[in-house]
C-alpha positions as CSV (number, residue, x, y, z in Angstrom):
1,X,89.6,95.7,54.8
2,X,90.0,97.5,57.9
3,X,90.8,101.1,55.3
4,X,87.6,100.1,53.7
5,X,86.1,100.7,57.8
6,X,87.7,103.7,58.1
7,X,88.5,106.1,55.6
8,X,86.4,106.8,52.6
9,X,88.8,107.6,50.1
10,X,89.9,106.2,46.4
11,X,93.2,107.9,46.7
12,X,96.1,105.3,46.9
13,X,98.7,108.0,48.8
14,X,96.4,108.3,51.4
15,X,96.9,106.6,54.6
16,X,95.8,105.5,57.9
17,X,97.9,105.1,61.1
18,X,96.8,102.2,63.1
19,X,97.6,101.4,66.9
20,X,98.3,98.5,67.6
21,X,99.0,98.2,71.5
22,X,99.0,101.4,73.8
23,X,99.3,100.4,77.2
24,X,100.7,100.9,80.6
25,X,101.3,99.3,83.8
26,X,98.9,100.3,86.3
27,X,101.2,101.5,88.9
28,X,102.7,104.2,86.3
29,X,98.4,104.8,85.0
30,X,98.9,108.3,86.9
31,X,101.7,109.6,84.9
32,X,99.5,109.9,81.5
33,X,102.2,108.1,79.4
34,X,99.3,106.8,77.1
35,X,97.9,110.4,76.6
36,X,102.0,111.8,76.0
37,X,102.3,108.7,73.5
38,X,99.1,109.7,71.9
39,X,99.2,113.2,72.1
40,X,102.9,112.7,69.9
41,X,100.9,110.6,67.1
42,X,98.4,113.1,66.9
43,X,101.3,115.5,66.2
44,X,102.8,113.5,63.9
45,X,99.7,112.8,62.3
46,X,98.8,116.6,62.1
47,X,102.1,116.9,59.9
48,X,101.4,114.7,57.5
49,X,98.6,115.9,55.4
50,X,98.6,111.8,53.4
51,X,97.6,110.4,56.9
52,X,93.7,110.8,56.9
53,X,92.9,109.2,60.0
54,X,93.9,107.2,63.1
55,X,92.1,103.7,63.7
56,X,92.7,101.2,66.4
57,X,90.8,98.3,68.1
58,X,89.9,98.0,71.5
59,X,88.2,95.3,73.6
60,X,84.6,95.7,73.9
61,X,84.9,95.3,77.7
62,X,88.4,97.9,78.1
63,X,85.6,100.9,79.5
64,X,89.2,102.5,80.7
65,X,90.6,102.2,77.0
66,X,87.1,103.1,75.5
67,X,86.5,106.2,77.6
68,X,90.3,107.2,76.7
69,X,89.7,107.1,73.5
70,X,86.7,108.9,73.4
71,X,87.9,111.6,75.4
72,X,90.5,111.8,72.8
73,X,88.4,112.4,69.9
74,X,88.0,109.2,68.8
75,X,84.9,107.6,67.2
76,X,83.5,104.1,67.3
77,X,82.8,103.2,64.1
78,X,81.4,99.4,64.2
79,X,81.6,95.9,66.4
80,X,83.5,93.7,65.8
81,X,82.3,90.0,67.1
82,X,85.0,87.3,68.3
83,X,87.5,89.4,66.9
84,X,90.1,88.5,69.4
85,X,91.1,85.3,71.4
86,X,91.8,85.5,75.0
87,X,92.7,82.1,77.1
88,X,90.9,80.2,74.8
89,X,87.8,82.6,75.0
90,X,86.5,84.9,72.0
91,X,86.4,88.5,72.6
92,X,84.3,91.0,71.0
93,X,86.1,94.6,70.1
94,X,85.3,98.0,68.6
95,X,86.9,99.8,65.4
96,X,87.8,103.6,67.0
97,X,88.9,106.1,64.4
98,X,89.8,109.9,64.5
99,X,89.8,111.6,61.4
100,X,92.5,114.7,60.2
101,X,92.8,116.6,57.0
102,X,89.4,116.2,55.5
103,X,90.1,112.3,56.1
104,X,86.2,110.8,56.3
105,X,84.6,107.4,57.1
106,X,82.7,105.3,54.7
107,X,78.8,106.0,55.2
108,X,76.9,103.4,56.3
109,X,75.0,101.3,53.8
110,X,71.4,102.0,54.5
111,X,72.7,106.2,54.2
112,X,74.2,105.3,50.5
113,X,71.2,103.8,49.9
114,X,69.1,106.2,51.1
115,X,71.1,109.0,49.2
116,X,70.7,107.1,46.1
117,X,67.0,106.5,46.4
118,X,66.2,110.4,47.9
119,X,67.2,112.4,44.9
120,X,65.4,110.5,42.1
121,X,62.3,110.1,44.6
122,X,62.0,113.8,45.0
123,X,62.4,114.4,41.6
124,X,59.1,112.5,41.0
125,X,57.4,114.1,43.7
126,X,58.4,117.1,42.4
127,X,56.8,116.3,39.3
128,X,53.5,115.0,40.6
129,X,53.4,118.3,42.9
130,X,53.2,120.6,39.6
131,X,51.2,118.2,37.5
């Protein structure tokens, strides 16, 4: 499911790296160990023309994490409601992806449906226009 949020692709050899946990204490914050880590998937990614994007999740609250990945070209690409469980307590979180080798996300549903409905709708106004 969380392919079908990210990448809009029918090709099986296609793939999507996924972060699990990036972190660092905060005394060592200042030393940009979660950019190096990063910046060395990115890499990796970039030499591997299968892997079409990047996704992770990220607590809705994280505005460290959330402006990190941002900055790092990442996009938000939905909300994800009580999607984790902290002491007891559920947490909402976002769905960040970053995109490589013509790698895409799924459009949103009201766009595919508004794609579908444009083209035979201007064909009738075209229509009445000459008539």
């Amino acid at each position: 499911e969380l392919e079908d949020h990210v990448l809009q692709d029918e090709n099986v050899n296609h793939k999507v790296a996924y972060i699990c946990t990036l972190g660092t204490w905060p005394k060592f914050r200042q030393h940009r160990l979660a950019a190096w880590l990063l910046q060395a998937l990115i890499t990796r990614v970039d030499a591997e023309e299968e892997v079409k994007a990047i996704s992770l999740h990220v607590l809705t609250t994280n505005q460290i994490a959330v402006r990190f990945y941002e900055n790092n070209g990442f996009t938000r690409i939905k909300t994800l409601s009580r999607f984790y469980t902290i002491d007891t307590q559920p947490c909402d979180a976002y769905l960040y992806a970053r995109h490589f080798h013509g790698g895409t996300r799924p459009m949103a549903a009201h766009l595919r449906v508004y794609l579908a409905v444009r083209r035979p709708l201007s064909c009738v106004w075209c229509y009445l226009y000459q008539h």
